[in-house]
Each structure stands twice: as C-alpha cells, then as structure tokens.
mmCIF file as Biopython writes it, N, C-alpha, C and O atoms, coordinates in Angstrom:
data_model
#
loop_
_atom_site.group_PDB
_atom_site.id
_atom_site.type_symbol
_atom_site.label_atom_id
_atom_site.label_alt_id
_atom_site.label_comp_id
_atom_site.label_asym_id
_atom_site.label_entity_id
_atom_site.label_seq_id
_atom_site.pdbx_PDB_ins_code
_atom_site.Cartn_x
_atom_site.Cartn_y
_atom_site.Cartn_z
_atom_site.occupancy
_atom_site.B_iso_or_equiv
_atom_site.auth_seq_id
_atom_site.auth_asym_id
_atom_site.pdbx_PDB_model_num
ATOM 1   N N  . UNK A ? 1  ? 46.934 122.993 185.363 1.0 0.0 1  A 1 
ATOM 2   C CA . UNK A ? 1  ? 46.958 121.677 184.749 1.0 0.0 1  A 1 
ATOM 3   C C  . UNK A ? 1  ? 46.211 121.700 183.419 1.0 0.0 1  A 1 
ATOM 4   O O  . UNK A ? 1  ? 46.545 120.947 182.504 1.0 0.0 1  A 1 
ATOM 5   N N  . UNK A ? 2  ? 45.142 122.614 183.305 1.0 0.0 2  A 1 
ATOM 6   C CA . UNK A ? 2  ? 44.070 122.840 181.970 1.0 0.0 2  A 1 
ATOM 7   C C  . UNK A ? 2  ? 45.127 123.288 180.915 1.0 0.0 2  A 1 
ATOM 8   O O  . UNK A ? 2  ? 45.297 122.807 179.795 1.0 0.0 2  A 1 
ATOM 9   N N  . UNK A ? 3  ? 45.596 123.999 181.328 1.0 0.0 3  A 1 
ATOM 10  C CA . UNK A ? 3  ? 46.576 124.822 180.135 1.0 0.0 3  A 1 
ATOM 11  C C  . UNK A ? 3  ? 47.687 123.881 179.686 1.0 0.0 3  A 1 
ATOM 12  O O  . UNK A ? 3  ? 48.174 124.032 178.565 1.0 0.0 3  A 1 
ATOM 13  N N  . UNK A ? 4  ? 48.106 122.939 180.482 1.0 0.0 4  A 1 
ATOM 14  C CA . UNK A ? 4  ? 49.296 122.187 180.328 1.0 0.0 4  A 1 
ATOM 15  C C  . UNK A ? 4  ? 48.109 120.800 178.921 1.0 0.0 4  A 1 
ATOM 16  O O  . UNK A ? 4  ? 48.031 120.464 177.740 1.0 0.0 4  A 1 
ATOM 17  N N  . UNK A ? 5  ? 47.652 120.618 179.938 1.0 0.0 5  A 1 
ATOM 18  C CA . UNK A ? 5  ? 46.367 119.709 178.786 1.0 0.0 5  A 1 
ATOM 19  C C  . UNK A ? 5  ? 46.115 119.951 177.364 1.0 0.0 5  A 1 
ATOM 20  O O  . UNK A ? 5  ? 46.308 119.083 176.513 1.0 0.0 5  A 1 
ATOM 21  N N  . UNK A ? 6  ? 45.644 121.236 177.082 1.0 0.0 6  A 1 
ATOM 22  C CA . UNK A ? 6  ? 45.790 121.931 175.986 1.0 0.0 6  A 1 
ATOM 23  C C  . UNK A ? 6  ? 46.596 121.899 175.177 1.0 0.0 6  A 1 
ATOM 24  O O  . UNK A ? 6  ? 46.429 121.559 174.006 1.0 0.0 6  A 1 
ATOM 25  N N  . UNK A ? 7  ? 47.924 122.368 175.861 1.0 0.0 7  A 1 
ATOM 26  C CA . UNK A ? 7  ? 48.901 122.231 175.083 1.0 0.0 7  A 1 
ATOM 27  C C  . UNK A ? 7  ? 49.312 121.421 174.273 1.0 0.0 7  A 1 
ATOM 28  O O  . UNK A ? 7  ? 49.638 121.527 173.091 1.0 0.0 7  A 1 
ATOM 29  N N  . UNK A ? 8  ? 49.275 120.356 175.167 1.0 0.0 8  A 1 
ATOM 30  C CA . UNK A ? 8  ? 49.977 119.016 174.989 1.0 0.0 8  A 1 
ATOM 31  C C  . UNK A ? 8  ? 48.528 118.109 173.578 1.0 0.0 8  A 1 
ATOM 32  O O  . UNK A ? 8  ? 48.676 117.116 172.865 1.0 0.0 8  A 1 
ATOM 33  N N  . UNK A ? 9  ? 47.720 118.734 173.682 1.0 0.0 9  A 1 
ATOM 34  C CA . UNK A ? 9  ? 46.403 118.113 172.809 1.0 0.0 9  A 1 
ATOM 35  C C  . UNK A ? 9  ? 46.672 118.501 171.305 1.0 0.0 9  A 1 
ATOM 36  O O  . UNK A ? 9  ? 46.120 117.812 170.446 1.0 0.0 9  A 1 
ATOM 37  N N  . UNK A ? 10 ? 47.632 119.752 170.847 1.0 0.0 10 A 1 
ATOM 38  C CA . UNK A ? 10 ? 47.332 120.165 169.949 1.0 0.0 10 A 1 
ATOM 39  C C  . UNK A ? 10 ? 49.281 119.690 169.661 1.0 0.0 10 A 1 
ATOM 40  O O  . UNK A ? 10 ? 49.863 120.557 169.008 1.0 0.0 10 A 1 
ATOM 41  N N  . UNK A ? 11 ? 50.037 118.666 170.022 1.0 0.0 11 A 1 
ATOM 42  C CA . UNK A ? 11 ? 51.100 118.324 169.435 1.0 0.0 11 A 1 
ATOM 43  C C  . UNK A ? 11 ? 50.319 116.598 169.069 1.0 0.0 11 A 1 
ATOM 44  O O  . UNK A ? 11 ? 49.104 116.444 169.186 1.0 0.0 11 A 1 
ATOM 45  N N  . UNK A ? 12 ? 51.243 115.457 168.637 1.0 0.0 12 A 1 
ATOM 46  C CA . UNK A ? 12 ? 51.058 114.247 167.999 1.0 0.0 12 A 1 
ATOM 47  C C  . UNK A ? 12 ? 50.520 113.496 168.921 1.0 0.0 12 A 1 
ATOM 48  O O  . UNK A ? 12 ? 50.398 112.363 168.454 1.0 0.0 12 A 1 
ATOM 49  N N  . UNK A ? 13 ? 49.983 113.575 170.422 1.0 0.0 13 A 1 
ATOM 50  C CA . UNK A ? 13 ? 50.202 112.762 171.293 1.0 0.0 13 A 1 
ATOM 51  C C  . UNK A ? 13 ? 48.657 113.027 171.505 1.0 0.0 13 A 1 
ATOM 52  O O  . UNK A ? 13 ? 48.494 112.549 172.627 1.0 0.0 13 A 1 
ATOM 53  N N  . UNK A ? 14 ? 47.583 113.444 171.147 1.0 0.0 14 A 1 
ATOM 54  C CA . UNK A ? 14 ? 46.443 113.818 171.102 1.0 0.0 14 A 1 
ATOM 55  C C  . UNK A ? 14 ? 45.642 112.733 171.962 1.0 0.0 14 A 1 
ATOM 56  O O  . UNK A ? 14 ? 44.814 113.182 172.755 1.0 0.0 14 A 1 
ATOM 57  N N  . UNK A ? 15 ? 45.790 111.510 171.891 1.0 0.0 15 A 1 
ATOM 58  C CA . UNK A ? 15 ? 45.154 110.122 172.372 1.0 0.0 15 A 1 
ATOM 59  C C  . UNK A ? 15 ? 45.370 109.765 173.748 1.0 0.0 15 A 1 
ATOM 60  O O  . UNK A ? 15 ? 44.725 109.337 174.705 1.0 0.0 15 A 1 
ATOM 61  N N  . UNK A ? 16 ? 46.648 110.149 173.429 1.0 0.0 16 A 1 
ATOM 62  C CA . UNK A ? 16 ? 47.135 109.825 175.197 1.0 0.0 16 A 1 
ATOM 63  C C  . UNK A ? 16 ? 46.561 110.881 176.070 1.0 0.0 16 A 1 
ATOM 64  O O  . UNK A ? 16 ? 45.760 110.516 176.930 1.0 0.0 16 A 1 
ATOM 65  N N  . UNK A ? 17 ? 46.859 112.134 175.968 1.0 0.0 17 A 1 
ATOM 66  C CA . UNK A ? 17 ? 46.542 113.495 176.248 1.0 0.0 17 A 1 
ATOM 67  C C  . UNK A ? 17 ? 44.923 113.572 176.638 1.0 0.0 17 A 1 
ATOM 68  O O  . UNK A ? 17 ? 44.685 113.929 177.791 1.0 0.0 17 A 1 
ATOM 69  N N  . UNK A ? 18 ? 43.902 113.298 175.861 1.0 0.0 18 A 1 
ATOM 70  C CA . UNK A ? 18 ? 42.508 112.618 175.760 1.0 0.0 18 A 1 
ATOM 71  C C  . UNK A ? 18 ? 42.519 111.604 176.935 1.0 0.0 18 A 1 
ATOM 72  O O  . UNK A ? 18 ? 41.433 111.280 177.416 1.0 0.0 18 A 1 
ATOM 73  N N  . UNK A ? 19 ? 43.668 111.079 177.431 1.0 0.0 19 A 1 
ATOM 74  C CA . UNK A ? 19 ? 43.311 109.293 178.254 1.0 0.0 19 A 1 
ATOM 75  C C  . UNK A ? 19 ? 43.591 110.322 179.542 1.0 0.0 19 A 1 
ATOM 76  O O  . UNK A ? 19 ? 42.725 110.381 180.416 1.0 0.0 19 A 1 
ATOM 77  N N  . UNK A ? 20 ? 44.798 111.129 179.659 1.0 0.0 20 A 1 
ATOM 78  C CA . UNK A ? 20 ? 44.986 111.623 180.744 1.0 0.0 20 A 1 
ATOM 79  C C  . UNK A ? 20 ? 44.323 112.806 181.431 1.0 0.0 20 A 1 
ATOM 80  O O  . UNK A ? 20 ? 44.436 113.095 182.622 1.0 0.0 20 A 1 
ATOM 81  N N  . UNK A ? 21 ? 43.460 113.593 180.302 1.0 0.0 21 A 1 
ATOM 82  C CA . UNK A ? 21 ? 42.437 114.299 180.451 1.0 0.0 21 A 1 
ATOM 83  C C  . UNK A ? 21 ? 41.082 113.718 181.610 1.0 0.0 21 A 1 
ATOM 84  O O  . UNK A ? 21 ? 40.723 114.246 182.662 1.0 0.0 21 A 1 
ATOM 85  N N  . UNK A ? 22 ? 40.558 112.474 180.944 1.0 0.0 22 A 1 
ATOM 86  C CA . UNK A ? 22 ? 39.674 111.879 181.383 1.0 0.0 22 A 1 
ATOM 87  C C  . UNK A ? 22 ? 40.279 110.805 182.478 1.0 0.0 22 A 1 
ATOM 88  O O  . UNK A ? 22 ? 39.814 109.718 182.137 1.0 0.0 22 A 1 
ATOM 89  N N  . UNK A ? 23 ? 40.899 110.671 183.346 1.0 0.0 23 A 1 
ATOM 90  C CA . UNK A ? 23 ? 41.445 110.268 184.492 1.0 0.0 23 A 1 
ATOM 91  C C  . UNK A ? 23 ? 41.654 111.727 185.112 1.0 0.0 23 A 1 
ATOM 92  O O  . UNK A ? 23 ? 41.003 111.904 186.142 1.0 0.0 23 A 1 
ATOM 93  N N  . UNK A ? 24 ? 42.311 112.635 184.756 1.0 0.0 24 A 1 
ATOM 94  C CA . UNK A ? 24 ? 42.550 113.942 185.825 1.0 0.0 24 A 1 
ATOM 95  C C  . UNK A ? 24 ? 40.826 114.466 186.069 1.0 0.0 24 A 1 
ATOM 96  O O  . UNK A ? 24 ? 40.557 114.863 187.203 1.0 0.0 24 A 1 
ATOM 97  N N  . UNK A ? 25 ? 39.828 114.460 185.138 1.0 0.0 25 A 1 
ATOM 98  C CA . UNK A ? 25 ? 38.902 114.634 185.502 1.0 0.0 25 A 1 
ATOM 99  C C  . UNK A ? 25 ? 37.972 113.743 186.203 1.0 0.0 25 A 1 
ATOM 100 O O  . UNK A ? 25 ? 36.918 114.199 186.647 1.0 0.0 25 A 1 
ATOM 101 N N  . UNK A ? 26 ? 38.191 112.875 186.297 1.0 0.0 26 A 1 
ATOM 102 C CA . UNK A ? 26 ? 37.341 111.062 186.954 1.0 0.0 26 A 1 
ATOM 103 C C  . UNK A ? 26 ? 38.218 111.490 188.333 1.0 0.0 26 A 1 
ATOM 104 O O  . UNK A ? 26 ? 37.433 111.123 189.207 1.0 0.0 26 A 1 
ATOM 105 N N  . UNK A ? 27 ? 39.161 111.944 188.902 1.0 0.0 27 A 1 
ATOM 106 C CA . UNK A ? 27 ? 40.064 112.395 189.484 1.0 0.0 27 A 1 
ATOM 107 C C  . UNK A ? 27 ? 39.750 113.513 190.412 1.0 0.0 27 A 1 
ATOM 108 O O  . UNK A ? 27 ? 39.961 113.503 191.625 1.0 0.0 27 A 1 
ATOM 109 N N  . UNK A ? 28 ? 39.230 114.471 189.725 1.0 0.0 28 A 1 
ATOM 110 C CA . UNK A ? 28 ? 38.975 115.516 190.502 1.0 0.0 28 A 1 
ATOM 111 C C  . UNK A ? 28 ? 37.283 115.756 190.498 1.0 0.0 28 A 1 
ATOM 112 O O  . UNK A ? 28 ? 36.799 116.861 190.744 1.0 0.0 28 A 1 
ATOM 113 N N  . UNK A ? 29 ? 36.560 114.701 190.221 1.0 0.0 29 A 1 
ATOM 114 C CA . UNK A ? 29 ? 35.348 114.245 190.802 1.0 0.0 29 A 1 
ATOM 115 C C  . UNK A ? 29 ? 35.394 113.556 191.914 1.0 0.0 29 A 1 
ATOM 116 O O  . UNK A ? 29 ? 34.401 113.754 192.614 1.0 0.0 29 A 1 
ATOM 117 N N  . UNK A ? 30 ? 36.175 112.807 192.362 1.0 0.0 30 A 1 
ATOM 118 C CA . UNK A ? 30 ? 36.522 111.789 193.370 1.0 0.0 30 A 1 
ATOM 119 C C  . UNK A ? 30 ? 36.838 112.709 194.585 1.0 0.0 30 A 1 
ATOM 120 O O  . UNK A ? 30 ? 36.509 112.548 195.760 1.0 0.0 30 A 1 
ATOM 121 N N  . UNK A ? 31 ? 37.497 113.632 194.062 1.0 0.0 31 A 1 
ATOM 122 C CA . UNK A ? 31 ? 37.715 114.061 195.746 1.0 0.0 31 A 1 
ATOM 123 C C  . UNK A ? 31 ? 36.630 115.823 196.178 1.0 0.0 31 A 1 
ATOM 124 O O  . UNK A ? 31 ? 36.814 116.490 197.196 1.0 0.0 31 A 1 
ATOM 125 N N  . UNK A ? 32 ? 35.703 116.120 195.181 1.0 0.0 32 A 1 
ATOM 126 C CA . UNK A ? 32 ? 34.709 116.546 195.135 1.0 0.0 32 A 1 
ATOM 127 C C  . UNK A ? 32 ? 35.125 117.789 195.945 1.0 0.0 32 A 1 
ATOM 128 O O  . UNK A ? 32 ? 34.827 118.071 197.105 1.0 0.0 32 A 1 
ATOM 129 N N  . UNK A ? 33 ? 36.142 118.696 194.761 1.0 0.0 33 A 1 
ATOM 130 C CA . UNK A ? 33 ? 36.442 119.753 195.966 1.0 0.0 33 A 1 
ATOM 131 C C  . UNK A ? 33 ? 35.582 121.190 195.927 1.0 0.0 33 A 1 
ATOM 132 O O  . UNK A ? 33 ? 35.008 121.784 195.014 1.0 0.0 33 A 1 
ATOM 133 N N  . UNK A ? 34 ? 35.807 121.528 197.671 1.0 0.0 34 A 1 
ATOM 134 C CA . UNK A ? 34 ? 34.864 121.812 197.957 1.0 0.0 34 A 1 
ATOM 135 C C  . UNK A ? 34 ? 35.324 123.690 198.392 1.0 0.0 34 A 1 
ATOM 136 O O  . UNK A ? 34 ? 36.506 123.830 198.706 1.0 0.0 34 A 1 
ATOM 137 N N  . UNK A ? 35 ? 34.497 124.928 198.402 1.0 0.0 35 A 1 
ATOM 138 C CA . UNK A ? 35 ? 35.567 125.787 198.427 1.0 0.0 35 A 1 
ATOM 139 C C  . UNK A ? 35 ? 35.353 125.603 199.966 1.0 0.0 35 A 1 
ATOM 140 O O  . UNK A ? 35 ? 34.517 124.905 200.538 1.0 0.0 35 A 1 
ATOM 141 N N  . UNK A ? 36 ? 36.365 126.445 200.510 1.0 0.0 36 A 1 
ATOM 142 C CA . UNK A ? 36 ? 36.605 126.867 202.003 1.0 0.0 36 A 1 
ATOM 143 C C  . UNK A ? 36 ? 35.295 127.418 202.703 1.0 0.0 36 A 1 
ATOM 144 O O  . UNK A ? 36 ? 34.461 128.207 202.259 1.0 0.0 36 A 1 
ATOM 145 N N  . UNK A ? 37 ? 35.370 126.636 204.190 1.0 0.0 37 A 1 
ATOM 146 C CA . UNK A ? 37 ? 34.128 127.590 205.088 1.0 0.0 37 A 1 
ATOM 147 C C  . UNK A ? 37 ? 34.727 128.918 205.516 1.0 0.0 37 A 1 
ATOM 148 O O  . UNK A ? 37 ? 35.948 128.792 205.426 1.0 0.0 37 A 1 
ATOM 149 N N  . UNK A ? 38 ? 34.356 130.346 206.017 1.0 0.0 38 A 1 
ATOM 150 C CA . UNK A ? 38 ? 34.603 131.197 205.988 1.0 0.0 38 A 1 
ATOM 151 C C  . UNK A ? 38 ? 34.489 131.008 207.238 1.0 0.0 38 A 1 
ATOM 152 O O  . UNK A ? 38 ? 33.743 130.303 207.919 1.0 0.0 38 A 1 
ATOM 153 N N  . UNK A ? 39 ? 35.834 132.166 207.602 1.0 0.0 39 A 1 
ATOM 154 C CA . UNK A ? 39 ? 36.888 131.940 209.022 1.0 0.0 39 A 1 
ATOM 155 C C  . UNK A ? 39 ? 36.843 133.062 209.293 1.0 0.0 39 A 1 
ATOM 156 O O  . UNK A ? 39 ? 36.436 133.873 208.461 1.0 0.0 39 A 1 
ATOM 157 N N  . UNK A ? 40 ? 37.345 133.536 210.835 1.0 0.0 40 A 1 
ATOM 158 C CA . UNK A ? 40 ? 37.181 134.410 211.550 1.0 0.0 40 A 1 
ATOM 159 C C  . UNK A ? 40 ? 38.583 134.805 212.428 1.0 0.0 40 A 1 
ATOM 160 O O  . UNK A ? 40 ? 39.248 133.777 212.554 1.0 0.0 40 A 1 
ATOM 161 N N  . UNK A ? 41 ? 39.032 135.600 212.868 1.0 0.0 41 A 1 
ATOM 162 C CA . UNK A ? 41 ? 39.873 135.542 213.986 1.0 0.0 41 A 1 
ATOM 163 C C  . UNK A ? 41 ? 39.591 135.342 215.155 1.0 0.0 41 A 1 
ATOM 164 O O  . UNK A ? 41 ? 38.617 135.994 215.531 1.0 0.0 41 A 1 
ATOM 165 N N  . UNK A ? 42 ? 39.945 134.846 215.729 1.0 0.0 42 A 1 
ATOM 166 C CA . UNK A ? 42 ? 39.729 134.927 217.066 1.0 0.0 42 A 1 
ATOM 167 C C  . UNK A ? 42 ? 40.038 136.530 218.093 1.0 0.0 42 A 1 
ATOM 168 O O  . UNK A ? 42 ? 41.241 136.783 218.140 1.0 0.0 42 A 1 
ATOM 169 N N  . UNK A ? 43 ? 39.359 137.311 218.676 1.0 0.0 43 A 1 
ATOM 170 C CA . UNK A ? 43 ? 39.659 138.230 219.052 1.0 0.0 43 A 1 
ATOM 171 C C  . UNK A ? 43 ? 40.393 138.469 220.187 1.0 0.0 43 A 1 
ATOM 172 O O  . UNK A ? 43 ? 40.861 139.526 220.608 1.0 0.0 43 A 1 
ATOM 173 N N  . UNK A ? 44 ? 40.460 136.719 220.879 1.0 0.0 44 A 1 
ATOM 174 C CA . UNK A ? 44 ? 41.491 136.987 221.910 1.0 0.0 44 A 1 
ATOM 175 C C  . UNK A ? 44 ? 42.906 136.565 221.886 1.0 0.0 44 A 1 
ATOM 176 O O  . UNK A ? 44 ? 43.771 137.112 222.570 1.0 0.0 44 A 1 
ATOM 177 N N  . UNK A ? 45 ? 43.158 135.401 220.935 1.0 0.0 45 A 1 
ATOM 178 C CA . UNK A ? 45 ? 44.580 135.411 220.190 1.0 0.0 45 A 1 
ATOM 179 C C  . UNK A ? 45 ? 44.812 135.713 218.900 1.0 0.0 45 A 1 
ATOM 180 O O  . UNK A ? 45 ? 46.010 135.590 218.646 1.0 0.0 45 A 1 
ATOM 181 N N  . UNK A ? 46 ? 44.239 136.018 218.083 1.0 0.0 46 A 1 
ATOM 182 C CA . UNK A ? 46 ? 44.046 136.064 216.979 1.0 0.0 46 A 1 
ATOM 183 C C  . UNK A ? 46 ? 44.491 135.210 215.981 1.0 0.0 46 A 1 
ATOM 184 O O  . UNK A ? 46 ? 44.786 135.728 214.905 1.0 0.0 46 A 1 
ATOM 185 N N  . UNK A ? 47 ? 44.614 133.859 216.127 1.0 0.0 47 A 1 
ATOM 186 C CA . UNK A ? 47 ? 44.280 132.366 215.807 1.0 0.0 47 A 1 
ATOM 187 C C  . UNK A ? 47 ? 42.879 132.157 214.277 1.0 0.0 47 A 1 
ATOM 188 O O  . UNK A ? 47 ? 41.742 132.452 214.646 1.0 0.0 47 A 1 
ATOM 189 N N  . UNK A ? 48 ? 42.966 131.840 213.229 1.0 0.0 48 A 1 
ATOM 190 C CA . UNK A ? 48 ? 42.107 132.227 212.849 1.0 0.0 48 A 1 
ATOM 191 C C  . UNK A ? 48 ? 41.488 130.921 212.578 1.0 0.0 48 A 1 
ATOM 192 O O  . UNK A ? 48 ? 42.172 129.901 212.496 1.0 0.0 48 A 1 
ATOM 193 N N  . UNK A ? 49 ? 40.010 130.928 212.415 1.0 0.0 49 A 1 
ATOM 194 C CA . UNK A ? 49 ? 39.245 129.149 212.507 1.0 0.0 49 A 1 
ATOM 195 C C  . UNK A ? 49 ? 38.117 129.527 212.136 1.0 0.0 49 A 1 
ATOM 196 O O  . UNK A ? 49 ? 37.821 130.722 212.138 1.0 0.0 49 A 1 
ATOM 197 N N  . UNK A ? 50 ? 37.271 128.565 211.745 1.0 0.0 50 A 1 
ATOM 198 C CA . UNK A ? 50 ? 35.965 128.592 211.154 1.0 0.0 50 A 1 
ATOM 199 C C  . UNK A ? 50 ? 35.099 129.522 212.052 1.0 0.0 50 A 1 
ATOM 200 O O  . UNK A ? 50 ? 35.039 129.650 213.275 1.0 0.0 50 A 1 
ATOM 201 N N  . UNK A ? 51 ? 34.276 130.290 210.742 1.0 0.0 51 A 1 
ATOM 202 C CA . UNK A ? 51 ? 32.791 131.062 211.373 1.0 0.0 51 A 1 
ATOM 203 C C  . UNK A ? 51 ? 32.098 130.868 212.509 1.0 0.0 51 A 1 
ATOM 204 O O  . UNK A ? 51 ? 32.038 131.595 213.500 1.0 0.0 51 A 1 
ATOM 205 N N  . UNK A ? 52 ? 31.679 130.032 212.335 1.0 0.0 52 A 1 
ATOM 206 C CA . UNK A ? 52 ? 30.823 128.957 213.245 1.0 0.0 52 A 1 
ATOM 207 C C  . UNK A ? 52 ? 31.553 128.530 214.397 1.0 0.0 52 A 1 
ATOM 208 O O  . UNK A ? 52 ? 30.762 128.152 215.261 1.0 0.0 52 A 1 
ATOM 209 N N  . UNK A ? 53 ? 32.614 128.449 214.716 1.0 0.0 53 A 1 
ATOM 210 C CA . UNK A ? 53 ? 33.287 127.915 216.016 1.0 0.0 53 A 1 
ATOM 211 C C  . UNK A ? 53 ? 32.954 128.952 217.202 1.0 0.0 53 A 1 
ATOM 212 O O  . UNK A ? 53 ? 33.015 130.181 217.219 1.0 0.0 53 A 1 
ATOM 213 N N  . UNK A ? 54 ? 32.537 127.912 218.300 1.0 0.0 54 A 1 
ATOM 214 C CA . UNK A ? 54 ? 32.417 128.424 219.468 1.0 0.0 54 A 1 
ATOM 215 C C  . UNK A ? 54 ? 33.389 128.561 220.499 1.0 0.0 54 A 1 
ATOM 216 O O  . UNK A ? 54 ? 33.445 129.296 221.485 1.0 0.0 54 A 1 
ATOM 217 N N  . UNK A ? 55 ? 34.116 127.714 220.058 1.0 0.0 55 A 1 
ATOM 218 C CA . UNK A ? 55 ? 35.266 128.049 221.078 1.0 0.0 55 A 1 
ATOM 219 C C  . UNK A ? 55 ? 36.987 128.035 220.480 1.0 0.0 55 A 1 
ATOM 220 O O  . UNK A ? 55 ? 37.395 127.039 219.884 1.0 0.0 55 A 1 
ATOM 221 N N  . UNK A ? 56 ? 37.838 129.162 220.704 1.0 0.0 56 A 1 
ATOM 222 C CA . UNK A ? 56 ? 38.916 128.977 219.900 1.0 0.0 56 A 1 
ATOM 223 C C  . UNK A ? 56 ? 39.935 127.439 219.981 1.0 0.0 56 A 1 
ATOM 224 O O  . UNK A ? 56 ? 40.396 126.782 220.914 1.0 0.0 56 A 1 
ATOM 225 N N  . UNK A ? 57 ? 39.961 127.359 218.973 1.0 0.0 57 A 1 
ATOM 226 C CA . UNK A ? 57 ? 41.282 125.493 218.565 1.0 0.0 57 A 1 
ATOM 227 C C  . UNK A ? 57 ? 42.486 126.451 219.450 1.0 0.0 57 A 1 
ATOM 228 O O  . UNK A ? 57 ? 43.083 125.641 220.159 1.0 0.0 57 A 1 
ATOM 229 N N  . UNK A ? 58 ? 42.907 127.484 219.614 1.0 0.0 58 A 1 
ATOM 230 C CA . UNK A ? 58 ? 44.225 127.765 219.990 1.0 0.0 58 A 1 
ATOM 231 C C  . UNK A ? 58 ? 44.197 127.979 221.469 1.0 0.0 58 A 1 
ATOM 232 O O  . UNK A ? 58 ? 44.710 127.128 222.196 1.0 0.0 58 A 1 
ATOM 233 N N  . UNK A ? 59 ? 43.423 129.462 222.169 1.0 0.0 59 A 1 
ATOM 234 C CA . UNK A ? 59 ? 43.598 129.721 223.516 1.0 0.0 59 A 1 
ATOM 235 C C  . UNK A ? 59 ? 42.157 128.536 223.962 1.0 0.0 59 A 1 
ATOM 236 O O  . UNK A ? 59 ? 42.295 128.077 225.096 1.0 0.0 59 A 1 
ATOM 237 N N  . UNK A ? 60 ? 41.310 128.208 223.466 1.0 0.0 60 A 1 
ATOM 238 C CA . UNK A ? 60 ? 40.216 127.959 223.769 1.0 0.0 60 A 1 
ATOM 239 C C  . UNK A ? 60 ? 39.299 128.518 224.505 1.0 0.0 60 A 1 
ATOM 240 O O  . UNK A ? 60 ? 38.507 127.934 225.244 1.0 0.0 60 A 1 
ATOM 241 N N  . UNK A ? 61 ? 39.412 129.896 224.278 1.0 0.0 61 A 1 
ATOM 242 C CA . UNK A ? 61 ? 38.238 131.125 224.644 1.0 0.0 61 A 1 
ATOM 243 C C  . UNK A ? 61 ? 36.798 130.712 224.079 1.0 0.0 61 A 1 
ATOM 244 O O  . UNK A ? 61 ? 36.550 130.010 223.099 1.0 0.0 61 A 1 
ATOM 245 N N  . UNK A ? 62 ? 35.922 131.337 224.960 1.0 0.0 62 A 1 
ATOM 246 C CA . UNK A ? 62 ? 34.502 130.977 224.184 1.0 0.0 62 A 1 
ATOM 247 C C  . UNK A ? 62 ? 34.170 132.228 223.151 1.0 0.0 62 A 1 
ATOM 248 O O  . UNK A ? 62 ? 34.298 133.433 223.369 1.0 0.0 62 A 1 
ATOM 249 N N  . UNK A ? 63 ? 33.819 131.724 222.255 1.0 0.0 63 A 1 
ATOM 250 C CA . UNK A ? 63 ? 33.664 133.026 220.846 1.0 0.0 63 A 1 
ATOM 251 C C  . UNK A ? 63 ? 32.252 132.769 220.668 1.0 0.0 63 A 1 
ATOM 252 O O  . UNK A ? 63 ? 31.520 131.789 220.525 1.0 0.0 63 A 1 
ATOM 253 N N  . UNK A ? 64 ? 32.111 134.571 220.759 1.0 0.0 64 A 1 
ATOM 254 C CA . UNK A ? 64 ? 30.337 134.785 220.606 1.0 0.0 64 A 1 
ATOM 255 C C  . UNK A ? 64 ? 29.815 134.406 219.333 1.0 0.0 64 A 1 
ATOM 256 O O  . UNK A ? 64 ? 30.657 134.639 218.465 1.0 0.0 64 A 1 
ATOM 257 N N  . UNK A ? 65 ? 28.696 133.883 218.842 1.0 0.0 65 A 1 
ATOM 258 C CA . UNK A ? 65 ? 28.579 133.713 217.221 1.0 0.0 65 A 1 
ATOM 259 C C  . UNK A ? 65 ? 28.532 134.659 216.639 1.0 0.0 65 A 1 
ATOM 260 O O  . UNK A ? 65 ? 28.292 135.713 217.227 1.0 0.0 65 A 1 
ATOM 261 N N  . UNK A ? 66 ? 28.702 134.629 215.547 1.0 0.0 66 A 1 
ATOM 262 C CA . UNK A ? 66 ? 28.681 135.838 214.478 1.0 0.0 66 A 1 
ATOM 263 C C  . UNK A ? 66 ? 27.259 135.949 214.406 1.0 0.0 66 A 1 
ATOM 264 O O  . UNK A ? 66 ? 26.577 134.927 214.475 1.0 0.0 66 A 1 
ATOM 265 N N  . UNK A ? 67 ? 26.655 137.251 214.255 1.0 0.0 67 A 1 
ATOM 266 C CA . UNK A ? 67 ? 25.380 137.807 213.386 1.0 0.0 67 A 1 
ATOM 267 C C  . UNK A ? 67 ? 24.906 137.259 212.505 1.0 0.0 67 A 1 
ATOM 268 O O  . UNK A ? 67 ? 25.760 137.196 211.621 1.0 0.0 67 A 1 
ATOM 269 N N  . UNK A ? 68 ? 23.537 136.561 212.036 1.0 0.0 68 A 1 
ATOM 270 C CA . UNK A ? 68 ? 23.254 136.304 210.832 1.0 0.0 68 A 1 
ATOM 271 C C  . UNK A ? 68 ? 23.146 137.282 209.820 1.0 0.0 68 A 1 
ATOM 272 O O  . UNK A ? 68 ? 22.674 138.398 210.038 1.0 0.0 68 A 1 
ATOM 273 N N  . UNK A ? 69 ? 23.626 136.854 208.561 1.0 0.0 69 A 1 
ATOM 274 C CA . UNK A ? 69 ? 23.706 137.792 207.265 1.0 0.0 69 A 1 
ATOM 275 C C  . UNK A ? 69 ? 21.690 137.775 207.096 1.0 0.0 69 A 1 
ATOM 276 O O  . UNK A ? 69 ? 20.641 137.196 207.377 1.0 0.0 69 A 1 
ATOM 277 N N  . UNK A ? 70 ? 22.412 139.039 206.340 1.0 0.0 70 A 1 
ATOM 278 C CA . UNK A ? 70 ? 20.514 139.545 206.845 1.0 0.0 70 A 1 
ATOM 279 C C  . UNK A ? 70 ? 20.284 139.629 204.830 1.0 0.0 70 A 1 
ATOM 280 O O  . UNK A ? 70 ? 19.193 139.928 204.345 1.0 0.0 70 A 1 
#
C-alpha cells in the first residue's frame, strides 16, 4: 500500500493522496497490529497452535510446556 502511496504523491493529485495517507495511517493505528504468538505442533496430531497451549484445539491431548528460553 506504501509504494502505491508514493506513487500516486508524486502525480497532480498530491492533496488527496496526503488525505488518504493520513486515514490509512489513523487506520492502521486503530487496529494496533500485532505480530503473531509463536506456535508449535502438536506432537500427537500435528495440528499447529500457540506455544503456550496446554492442551491441543484439535485432538485435545494434554501438551507438555515448552522449556524456558534460557
């Protein structure tokens, strides 16, 4: 979308381009994104789901926790 922005900034339409800049960014403050929690397989279906889960979303096996990073 940055590159498309750009583009479009350096033809006659500079103002508008500027209006839609500052809404796509008021925009993507609002939904405050966030990166991904780090996932695991499951070792008994191999279903894959957050680190931290104790029990699998798919077979619903109990999953040992992971090791703390040292």
């Amino acid at each position: 979308m940055n590159e498309r922005l750009t583009a479009l900034e350096a033809s006659n339409t500079a103002k508008s381009v500027l209006d839609v800049r500052a809404a796509w960014e008021t925009f993507l403050g609002a939904l405050r994104v966030e990166p991904f929690p780090p996932t695991r397989a499951c070792p008994h279906c191999g279903l894959v789901g957050m680190l931290a889960a104790t029990r699998c979303g798919g077979c619903w096996q109990v999953l040992v926790p992971p090791m703390p990073a040292r």
